[in-house]
BAGU-418462 format. One record per residue (C-alpha): residue number from 0; x, y, z. Coordinates in Angstrom, 2 decimals, decimal comma, always signed. Layout:
# residues N
[site NUM [X Y Z]]
...
This chain:
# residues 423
[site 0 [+33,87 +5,78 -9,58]]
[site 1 [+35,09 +7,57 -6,32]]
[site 2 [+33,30 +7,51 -3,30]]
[site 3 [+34,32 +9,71 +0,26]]
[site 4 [+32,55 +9,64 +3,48]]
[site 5 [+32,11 +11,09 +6,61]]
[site 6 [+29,33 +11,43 +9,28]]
[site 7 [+28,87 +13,50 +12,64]]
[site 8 [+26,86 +14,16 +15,68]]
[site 9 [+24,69 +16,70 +15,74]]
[site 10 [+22,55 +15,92 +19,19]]
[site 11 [+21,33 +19,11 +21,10]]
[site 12 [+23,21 +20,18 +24,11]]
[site 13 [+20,52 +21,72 +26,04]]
[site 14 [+16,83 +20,50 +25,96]]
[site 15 [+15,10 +20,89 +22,59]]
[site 16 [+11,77 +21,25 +21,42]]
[site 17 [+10,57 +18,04 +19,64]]
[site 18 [+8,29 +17,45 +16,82]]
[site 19 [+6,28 +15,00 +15,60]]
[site 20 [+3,37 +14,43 +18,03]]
[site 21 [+0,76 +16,27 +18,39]]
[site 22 [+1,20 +17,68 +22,24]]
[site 23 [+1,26 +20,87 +24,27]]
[site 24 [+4,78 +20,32 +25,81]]
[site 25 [+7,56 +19,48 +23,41]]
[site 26 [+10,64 +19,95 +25,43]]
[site 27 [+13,00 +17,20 +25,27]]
[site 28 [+14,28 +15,33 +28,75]]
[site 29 [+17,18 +13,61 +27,92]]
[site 30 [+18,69 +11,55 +25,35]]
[site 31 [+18,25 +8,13 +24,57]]
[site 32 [+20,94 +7,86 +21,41]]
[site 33 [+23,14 +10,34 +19,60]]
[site 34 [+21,59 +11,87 +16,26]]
[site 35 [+23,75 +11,56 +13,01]]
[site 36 [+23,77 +13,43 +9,64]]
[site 37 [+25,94 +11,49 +7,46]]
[site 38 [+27,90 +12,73 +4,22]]
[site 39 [+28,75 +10,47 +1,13]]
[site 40 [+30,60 +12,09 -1,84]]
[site 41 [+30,27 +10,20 -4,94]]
[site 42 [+32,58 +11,74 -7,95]]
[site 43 [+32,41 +10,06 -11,94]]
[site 44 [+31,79 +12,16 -14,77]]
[site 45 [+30,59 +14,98 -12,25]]
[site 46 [+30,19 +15,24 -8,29]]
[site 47 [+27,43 +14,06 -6,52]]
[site 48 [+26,56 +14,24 -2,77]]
[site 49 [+23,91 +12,16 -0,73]]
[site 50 [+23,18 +13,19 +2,85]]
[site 51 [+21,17 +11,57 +5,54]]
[site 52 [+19,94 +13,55 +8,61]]
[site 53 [+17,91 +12,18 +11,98]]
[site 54 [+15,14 +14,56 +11,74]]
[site 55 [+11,68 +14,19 +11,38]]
[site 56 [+12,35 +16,56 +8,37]]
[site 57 [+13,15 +20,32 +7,85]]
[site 58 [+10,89 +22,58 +5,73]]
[site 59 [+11,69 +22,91 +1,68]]
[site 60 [+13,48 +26,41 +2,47]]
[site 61 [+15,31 +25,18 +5,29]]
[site 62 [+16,58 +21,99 +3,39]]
[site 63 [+17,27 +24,39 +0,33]]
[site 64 [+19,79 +26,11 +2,54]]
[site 65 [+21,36 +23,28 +3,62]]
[site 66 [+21,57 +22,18 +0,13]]
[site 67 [+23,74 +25,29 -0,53]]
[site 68 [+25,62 +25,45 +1,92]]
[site 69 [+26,91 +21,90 +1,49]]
[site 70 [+26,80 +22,54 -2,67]]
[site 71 [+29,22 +25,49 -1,76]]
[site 72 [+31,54 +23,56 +0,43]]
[site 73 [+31,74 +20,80 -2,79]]
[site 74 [+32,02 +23,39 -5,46]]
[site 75 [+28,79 +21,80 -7,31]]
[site 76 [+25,01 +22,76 -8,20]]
[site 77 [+22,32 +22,89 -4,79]]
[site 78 [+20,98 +20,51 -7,65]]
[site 79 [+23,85 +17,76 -7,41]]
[site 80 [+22,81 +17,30 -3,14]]
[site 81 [+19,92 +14,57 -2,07]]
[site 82 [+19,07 +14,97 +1,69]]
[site 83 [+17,38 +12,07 +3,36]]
[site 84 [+15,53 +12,41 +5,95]]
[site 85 [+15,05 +9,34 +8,49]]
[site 86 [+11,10 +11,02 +9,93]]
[site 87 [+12,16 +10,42 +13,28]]
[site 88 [+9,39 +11,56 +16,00]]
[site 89 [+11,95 +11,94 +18,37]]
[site 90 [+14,65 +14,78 +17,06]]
[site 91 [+14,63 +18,75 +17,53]]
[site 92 [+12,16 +21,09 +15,41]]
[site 93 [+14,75 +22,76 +13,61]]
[site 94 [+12,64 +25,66 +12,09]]
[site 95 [+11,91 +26,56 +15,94]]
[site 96 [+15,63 +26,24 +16,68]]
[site 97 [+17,64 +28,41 +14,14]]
[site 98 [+20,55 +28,09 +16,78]]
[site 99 [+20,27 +24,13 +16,56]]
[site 100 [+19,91 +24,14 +12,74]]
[site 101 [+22,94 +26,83 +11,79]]
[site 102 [+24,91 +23,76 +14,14]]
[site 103 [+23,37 +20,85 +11,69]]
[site 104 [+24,67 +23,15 +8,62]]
[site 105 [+28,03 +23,74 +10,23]]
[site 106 [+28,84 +19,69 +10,81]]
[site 107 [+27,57 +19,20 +7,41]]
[site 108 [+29,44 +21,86 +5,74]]
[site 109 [+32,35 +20,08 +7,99]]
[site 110 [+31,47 +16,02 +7,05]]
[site 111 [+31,60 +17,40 +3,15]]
[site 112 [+34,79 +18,34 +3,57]]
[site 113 [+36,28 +15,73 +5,07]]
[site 114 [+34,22 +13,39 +2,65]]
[site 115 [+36,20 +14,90 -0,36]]
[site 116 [+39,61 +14,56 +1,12]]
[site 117 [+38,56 +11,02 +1,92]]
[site 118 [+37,79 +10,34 -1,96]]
[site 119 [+39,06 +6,55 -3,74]]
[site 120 [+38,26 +4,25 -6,13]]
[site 121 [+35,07 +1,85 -5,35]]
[site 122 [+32,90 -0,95 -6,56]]
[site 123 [+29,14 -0,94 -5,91]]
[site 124 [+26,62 -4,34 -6,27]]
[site 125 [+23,30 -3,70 -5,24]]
[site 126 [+20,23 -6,13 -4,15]]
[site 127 [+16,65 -6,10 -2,10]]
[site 128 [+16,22 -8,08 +1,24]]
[site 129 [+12,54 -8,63 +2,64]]
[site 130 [+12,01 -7,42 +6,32]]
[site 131 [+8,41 -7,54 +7,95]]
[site 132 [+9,09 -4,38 +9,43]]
[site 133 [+5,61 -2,21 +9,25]]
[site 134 [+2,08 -2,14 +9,53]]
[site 135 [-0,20 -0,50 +7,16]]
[site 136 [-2,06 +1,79 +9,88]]
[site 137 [-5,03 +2,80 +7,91]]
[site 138 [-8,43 +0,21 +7,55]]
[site 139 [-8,87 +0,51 +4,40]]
[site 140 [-5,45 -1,32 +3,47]]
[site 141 [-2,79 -4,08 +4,62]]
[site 142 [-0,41 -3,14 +1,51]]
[site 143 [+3,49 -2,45 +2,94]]
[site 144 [+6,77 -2,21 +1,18]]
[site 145 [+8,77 -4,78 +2,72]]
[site 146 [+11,92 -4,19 +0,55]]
[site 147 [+15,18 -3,88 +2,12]]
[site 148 [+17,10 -2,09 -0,60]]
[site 149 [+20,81 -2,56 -0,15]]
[site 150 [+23,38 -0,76 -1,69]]
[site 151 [+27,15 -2,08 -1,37]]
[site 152 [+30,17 +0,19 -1,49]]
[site 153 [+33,49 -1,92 -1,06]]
[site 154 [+36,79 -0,78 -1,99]]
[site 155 [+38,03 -1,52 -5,19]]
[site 156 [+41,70 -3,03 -3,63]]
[site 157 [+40,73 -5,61 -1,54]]
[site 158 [+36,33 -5,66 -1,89]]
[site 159 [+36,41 -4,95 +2,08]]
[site 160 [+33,22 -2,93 +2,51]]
[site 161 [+33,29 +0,68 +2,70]]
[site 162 [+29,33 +1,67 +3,44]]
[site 163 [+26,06 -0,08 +3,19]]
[site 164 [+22,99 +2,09 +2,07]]
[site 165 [+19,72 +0,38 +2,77]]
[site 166 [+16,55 +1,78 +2,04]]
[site 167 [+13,49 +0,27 +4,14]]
[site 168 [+10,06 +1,60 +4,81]]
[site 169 [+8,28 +2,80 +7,88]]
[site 170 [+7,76 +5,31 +10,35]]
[site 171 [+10,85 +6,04 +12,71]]
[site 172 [+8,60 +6,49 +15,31]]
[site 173 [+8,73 +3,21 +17,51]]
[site 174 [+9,04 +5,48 +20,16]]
[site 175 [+5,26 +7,08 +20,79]]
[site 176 [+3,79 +10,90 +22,23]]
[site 177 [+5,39 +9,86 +25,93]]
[site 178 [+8,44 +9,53 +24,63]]
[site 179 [+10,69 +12,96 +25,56]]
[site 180 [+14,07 +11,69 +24,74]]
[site 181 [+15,97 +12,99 +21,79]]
[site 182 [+16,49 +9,63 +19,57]]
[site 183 [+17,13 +8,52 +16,18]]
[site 184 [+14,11 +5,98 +16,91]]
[site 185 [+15,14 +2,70 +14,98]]
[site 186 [+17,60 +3,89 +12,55]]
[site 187 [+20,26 +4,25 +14,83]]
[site 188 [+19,66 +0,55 +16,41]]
[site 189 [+20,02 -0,76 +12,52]]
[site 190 [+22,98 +1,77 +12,22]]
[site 191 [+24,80 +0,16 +15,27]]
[site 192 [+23,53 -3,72 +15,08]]
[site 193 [+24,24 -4,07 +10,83]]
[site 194 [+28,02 -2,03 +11,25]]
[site 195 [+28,94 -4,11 +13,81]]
[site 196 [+28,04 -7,46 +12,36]]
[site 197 [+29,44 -6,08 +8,56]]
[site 198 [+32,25 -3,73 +10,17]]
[site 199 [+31,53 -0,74 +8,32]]
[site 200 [+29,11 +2,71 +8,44]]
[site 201 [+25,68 +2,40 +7,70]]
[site 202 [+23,36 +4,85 +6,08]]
[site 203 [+19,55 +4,15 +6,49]]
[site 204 [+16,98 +5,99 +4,28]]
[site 205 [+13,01 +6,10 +4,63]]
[site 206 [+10,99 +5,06 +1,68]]
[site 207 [+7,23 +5,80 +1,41]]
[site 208 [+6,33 +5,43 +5,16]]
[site 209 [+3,35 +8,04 +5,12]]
[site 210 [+0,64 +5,12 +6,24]]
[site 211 [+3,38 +2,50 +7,15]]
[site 212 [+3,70 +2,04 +11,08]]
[site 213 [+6,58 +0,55 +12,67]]
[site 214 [+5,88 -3,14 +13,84]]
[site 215 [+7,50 -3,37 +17,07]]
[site 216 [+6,94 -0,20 +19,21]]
[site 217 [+7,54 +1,09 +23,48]]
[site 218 [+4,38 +3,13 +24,94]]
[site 219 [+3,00 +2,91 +28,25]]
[site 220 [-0,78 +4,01 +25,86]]
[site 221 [-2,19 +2,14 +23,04]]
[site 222 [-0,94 +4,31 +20,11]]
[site 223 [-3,31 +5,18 +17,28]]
[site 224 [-1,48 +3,08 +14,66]]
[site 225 [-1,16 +0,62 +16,86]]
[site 226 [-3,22 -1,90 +14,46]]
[site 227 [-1,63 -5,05 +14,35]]
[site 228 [+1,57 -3,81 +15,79]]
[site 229 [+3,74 -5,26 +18,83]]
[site 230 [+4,60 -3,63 +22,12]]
[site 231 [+8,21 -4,01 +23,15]]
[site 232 [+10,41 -2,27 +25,71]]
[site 233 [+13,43 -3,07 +23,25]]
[site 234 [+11,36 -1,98 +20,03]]
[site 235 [+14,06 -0,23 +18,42]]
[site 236 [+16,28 -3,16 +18,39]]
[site 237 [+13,37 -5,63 +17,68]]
[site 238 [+13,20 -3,78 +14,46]]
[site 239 [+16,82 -3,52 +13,80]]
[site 240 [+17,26 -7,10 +13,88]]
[site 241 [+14,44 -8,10 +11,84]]
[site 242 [+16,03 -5,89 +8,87]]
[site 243 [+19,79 -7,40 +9,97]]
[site 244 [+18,66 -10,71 +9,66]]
[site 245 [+17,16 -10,04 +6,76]]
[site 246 [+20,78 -9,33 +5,16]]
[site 247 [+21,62 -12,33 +6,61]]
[site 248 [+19,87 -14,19 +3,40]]
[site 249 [+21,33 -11,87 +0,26]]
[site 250 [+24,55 -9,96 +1,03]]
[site 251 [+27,06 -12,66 +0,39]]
[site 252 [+24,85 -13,16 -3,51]]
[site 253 [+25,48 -9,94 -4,04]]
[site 254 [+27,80 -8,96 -6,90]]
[site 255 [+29,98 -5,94 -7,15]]
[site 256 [+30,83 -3,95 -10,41]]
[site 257 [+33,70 -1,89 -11,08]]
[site 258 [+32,10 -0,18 -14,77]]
[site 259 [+29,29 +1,72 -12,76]]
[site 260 [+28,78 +5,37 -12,17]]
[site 261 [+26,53 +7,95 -9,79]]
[site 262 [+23,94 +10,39 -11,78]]
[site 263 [+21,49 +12,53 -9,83]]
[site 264 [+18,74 +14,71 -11,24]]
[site 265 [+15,76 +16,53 -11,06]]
[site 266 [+12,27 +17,07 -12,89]]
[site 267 [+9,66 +19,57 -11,62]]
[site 268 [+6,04 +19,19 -11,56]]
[site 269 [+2,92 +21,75 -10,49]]
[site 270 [+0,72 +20,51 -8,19]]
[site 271 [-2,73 +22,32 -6,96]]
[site 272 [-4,99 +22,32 -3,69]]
[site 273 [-8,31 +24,14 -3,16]]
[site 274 [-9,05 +26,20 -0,11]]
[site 275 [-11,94 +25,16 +1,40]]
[site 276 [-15,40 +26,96 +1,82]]
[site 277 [-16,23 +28,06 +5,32]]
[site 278 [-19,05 +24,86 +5,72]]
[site 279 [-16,04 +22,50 +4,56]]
[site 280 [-13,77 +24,09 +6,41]]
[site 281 [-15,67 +23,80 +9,85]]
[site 282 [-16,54 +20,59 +9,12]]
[site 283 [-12,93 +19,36 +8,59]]
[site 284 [-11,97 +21,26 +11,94]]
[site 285 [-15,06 +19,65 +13,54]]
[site 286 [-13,78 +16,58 +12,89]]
[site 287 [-10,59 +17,07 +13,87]]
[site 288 [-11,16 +17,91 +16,93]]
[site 289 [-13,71 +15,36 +18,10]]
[site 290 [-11,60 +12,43 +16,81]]
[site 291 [-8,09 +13,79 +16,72]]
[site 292 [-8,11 +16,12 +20,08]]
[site 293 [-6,78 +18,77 +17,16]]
[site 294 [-7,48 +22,57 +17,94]]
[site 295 [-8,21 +23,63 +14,04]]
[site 296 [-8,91 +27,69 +15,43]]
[site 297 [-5,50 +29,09 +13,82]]
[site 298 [-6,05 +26,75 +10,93]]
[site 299 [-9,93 +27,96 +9,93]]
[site 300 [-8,40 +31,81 +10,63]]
[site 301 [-6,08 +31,55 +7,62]]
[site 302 [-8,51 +29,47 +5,70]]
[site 303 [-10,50 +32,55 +5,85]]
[site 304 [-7,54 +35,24 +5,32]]
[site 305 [-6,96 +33,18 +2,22]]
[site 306 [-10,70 +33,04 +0,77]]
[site 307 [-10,73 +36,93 +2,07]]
[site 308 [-8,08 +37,79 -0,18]]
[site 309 [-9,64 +35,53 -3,17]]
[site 310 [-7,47 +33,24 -3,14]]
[site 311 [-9,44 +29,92 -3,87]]
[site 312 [-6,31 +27,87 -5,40]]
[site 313 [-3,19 +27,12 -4,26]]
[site 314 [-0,33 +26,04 -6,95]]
[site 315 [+3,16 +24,81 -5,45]]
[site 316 [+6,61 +23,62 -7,89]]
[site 317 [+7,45 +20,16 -6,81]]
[site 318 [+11,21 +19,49 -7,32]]
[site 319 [+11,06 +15,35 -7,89]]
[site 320 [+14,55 +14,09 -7,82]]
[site 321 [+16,64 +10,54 -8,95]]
[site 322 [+19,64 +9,39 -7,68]]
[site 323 [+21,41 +6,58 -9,48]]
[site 324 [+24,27 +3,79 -8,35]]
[site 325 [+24,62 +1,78 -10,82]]
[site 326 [+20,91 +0,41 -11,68]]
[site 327 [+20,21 +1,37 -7,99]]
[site 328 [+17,87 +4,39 -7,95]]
[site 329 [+16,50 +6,35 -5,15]]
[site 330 [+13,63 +8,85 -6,30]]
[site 331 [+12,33 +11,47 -3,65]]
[site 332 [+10,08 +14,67 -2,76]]
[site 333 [+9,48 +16,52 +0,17]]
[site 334 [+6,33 +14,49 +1,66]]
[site 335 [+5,55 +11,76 +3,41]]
[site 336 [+4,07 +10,00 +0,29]]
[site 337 [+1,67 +6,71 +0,87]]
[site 338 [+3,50 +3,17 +0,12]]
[site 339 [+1,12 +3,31 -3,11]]
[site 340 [+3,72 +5,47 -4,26]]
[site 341 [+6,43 +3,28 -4,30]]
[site 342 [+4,93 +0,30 -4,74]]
[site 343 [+3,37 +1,48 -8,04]]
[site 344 [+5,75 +2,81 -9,28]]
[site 345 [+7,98 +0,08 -9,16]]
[site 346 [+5,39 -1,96 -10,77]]
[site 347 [+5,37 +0,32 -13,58]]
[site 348 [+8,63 +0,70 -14,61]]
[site 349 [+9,13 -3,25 -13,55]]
[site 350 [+11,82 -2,61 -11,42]]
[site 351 [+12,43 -4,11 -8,28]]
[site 352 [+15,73 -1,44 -7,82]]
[site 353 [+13,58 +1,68 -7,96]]
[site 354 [+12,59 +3,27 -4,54]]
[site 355 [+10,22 +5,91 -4,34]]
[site 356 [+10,92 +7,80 -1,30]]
[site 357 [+8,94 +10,49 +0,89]]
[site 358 [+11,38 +12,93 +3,24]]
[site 359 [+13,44 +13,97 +0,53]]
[site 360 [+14,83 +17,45 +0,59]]
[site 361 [+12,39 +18,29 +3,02]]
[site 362 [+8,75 +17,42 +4,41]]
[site 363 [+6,10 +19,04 +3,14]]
[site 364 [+2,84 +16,66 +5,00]]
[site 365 [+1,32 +13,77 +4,07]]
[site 366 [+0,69 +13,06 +0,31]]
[site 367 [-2,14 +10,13 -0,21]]
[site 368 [-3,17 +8,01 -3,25]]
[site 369 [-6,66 +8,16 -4,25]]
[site 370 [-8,26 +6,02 -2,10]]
[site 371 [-6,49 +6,66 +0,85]]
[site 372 [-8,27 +10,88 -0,05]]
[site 373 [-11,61 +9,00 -0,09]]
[site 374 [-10,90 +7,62 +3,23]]
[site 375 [-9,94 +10,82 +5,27]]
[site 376 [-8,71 +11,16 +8,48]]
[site 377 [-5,57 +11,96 +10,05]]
[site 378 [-3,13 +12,01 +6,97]]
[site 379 [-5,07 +13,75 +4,47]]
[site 380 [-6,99 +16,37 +6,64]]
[site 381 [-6,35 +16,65 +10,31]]
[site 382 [-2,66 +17,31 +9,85]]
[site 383 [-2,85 +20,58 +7,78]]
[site 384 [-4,37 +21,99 +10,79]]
[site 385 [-0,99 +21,38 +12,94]]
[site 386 [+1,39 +21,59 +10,30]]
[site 387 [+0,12 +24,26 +7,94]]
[site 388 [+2,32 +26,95 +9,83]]
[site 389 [+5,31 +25,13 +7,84]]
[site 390 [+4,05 +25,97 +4,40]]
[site 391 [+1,35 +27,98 +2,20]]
[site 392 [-0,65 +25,14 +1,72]]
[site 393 [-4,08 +24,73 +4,08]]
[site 394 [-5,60 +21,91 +2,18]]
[site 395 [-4,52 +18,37 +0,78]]
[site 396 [-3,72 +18,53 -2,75]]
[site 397 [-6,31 +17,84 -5,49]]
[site 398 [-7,53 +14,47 -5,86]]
[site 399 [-6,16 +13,76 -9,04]]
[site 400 [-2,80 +14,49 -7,94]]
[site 401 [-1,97 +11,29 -7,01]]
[site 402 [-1,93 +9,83 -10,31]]
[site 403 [-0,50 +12,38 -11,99]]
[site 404 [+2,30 +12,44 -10,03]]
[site 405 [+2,78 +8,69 -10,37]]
[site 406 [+2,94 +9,52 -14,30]]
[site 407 [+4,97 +11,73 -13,93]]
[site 408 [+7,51 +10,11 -12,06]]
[site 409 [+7,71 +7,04 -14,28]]
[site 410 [+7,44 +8,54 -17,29]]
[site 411 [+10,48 +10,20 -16,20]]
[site 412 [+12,50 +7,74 -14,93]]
[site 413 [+11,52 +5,69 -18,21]]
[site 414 [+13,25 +8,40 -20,50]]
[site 415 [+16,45 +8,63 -18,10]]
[site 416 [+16,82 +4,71 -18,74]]
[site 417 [+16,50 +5,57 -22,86]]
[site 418 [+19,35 +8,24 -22,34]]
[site 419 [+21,25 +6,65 -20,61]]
[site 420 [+21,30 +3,36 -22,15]]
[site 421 [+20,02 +1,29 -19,69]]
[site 422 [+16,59 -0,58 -21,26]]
C-alpha cells in the first residue's frame, strides 16, 4: 500500500463570519490558532483520498464541490474522496464566504497534489485507546463513546511513523458563544501535543458527537451543555492531554501489517420528514423561543410556503460512506448523528474497529435516535429553525428513521466484510 500526505493553512485573513452559535454578531476578532485541512492519498488496487477540514461543516453541495475539485486534481471518482469535518464552533461560515471557501478548495486542490508526488510504501496497525473526553448533554442519557480510535501509518523501511489518525468523539466546541476567535477548538491542541510527543502529523476526526459535550471547556457564562462538564481557561489542552495520555497505554502494543490495503465506498439510502401543520408548527416555534431565545418567524414562513404549495413530505438521498485501513473502518454522513449511532452499531456488527461518524461530506443538522425524538429540544427541533436556510428540509426526519438507518448501515458493512473476505 502507498500512502502521500500533505496539509495546509487555510485561516482567514480578514475577519470572518463564524458559525455555530446561535448569536446576532458573528464576526470573528482575532485568532486564537491556525485552521488546517489536511490531505492523505492512499493508492492499492485503486486511489483513495481522505481529507480533514477545521470547519464546523460545509453544506452537502458545497462539500460535493470540493469533492470534485480534489477528485479532478487525483484523476479519480468524487466517490473515491471522504471529507472529515472536525464541527468546530469556532471557524468561518463558508457558504456565507464564497471568497473564503474558493481559498479552502484552492489549498486542497494544492495539498492533493503534493500528497501524490509524496506517495511510498507503508505499513498500517490499528487499535482503540479510552479517553474520558465528553459529556452526554441531554437528561435523558449519560451514554458517551469514549473510544480513541488510532490508526498507525509508519514507513515500511525503517517503521518510523508517518501519520497517526485518531478518531474520538465530542463537540469541538470547548470554546462557548463569547468566544470570537477563529480556532480549531481542541483538535488543534491534540494535533500539536500528540505530534510532538510521537514526531509526526496528526489527523483528528469527529465521531458521533451530536449530544456529546466536550468535558473541559473556557466561558465567562454557564453554557447550556454544561452538565457535568469542567471550566478551564486551558480547556483545549485539558482535553488534548487526556486523549495523549490515553495513547500513552496502547501505541507501543500496537502491531503493524505490511499485507493490508485502503477501500472506500458508498451506499445510498432515502430518508423522509413531514412538514408540520400550522398548530405544530407554532408550537415548535413557541417553544423555541421561550426556552432557546430562537426567533422561528423565517422558519414558520417557509413551513407555510411549503404546506401552500402541498408539499406535506419531504424525501432526501443520503450518500452513507466506508472507508477501510486494513480492518480499520470509518463510516460517515452528513449530520451530526447521536453517539447511539455509533455505539450501536458497533455492537451490532461486534466490532470494536468500526466508527460511525457524523460531519462526513458535509453537515446536514442534528440526526437523533428514537428516544432522544421523544425527548425534544434543542437537537431535534429548535435547530431547524436556524439552520434550515442550509437545506430543503424544515422538520427532523421521521421517527423511524433512526433505526432504519442503523439497519442499513450494518447490514451494509456486514456484506462488505463477506466480499471482501474478512468474517
Amino acid at each position: 500500500m502507498l500512502f502521500g500526505f500533505c496539509e495546509k493553512d487555510i485561516t482567514p485573513d480578514k475577519p470572518a463570519v463564524l458559525v455555530g452559535f446561535y448569536r446576532p454578531d458573528n464576526l470573528s476578532k482575532g485568532i486564537d490558532k491556525p485552521l488546517i485541512a489536511q490531505v492523505a492519498v492512499w493508492e492499492t488496487d485503486y486511489r483513495s483520498c481522505l481529507i480533514t477540514i477545521d470547519s464546523l461543516g460545509f453544506t452537502k453541495e458545497l462539500t460535493d464541490e470540493v469533492r470534485k475539485c480534489v477528485s479532478d486534481a487525483l484523476d479519480i471518482s468524487a466517490k473515491q474522496v471522504m471529507v472529515c469535518f472536525s464541527h468546530t464552533h469556532s471557524a468561518p461560515n463558508a457558504f456565507a464566504m464564497p471568497e473564503y471557501f474558493t481559498m479552502v478548495c484552492e489549498r486542497l486542490v494544492e495539498a492533493a497534489k503534493t500528497a501524490v508526488q509524496n506517495l511510498k510504501p507503508i505499513l498500517v496497525g490499528w487499535g482503540n485507546a479510552r479517553a474520558e473526553i465528553g459529556v452526554n448533554r441531554r437528561p435523558i442519557s449519560n451514554d458517551v463513546d469514549d473510544r480513541v480510535g488510532i490508526l498507525k501509518v509508519c514507513d515500511e523501511e525503517n517503521h518510523h511513523l508517518q501519520l497517526l489518525i485518531l478518531r474520538v468523539t465530542a463537540h469541538a466546541n470547548s470554546y462557548k458563544r463569547d468566544n470570537y476567535l477563529i480556532s480549531p477548538d481542541f483538535f488543534g491542541a491534540v494535533r500539536e501535543l500528540v505530534g510532538e510527543k510521537y514526531h509526526c502529523p496528526v489527523m483528528v476526526i469527529q465521531g458521533s458527537a451530536g449530544n456529546t459535550a466536550p468535558k473541559y471547556y473556557w466561558s465567562e457564562e454557564v453554557p447550556i451543555d454544561g452538565r457535568d462538564c469542567i471550566c478551564s481557561n486551558t480547556a483545549t489542552y485539558d482535553m488534548a492531554n487526556v486523549i495523549s495520555q490515553s495513547l500513552d497505554q496502547v501505541m507501543d502494543d500496537i502491531t503493524i501489517y505490511a499485507d493490508c490495503s485502503s477501500r472506500i465506498h458508498s451506499e445510498y439510502i432515502q430518508l423522509t420528514s413531514k412538514v408540520p401543520d400550522k398548530e405544530e408548527a407554532f408550537s415548535v416555534a413557541k417553544e423555541a423561543k421561550e426556552l432557546g431565545g430562537i426567533d422561528g418567524d423565517s422558519w414558520l414562513e417557509r413551513v407555510e410556503q411549503l404546506r401552500e404549495k402541498g408539499i406535506l413530505k419531504q424525501t432526501e438521498t443520503i450518500e452513507i460512506q466506508y472507508f477501510s485501513v486494513g480492518d480499520w473502518c470509518i463510516c460517515g454522513g452528513p449530520y451530526e448523528f447521536m453517539v447511539g449511532f455509533a455505539l450501536e452499531t458497533t455492537k451490532r456488527l461486534n466490532d470494536e474497529f468500526f466508527y460511525m461518524n457524523g460531519y462526513t461530506n458535509g453537515c446536514l443538522l442534528y440526526f437523533p435516535t428514537e428516544d432522544e425524538f421523544d425527548y425534544g429540544g434543542y437537537e431535534v427541533y429548535w435547530s431547524m429553525l436556524i439552520y434550515y436556510l442550509y437545506m430543503e428540509r424544515v422538520f427532523p426526519y421521521d421517527r423511524e428513521a433512526a433505526t432504519k438507518l442503523i439497519q442499513f448501515v450494518v447490514e451494509k458493512r456486514g456484506k462488505q466484510m463477506k466480499l471482501f473476505g474478512e468474517e
